[in-house]
N, C-alpha and C positions, 0 to 999 in steps of 0.2 A: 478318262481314257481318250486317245487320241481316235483320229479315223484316219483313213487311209484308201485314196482312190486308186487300184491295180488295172492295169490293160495291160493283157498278155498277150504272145502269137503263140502256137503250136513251132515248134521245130519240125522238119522231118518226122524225126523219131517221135516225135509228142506227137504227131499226126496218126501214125503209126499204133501207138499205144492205144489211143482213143478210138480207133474204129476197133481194134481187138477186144479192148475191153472198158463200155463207156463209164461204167459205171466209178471208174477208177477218179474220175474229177471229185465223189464223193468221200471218195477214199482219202484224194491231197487233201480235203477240208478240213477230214479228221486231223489229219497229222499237224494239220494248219493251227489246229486248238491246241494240240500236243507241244507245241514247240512258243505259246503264251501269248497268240491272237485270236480272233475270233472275226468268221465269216459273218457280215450282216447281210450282205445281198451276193447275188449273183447273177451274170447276164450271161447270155451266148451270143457275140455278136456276129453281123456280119460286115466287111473291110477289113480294112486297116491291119484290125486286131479281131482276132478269135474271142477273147471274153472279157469280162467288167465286173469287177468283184471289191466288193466294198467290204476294208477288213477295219479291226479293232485291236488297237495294240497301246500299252501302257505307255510305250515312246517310241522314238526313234533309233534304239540299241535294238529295239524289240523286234519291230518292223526290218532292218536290216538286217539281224541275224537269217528271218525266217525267208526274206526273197533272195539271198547268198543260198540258205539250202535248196531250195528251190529251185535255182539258175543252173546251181553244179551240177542238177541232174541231166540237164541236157537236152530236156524235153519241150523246153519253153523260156521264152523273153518276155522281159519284165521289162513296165515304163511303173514306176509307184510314183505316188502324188500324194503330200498331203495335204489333206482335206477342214478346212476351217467353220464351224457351224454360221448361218450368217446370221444372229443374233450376238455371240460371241465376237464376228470380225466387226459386225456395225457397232459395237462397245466401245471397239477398239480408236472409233472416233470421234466418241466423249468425251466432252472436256470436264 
């Protein structure tokens, strides 16, 4: 399984939604596993970006499908990143 570094911003409207009803970040997570990823962390920042959310996704169809649904709602920006273990990337420069 791949990993996947997310920082997102609230929208407006995602601002909006989140003070009316917080608990609704737990609610996207679900939907987040529904759609064939999986939350491993989660932050709340503060800057830049509103949160940091470390997902798990078989690839990169997978990963893109689920921040496309995501984006169209309108509630939030997405930066995804993906993320290389560094035992895995330091391999990568063995000869």
């Amino acid at each position: 399984m791949a990993v996947y570094v997310v920082l997102s911003k609230l929208t407006d409207e995602g601002r909006k939604t989140l003070k009316a009803k917080p608990e609704r970040v737990k609610e996207v997570n679900e939907e987040i596993s529904k759609m064939g990823a999986r939350v491993l962390h989660q932050f709340a920042l503060l800057g830049e970006y509103d949160f940091l959310t470390i997902l798990e996704a078989q690839d990169n169809v997978t990963i893109s499908k689920v921040m496309v649904d995501l984006g169209s709602r309108g509630t939030l920006e997405t930066n995804t990143l993906s993320a290389i273990p560094i035992e895995d990337f330091l391999t990568g420069f063995k000869s």
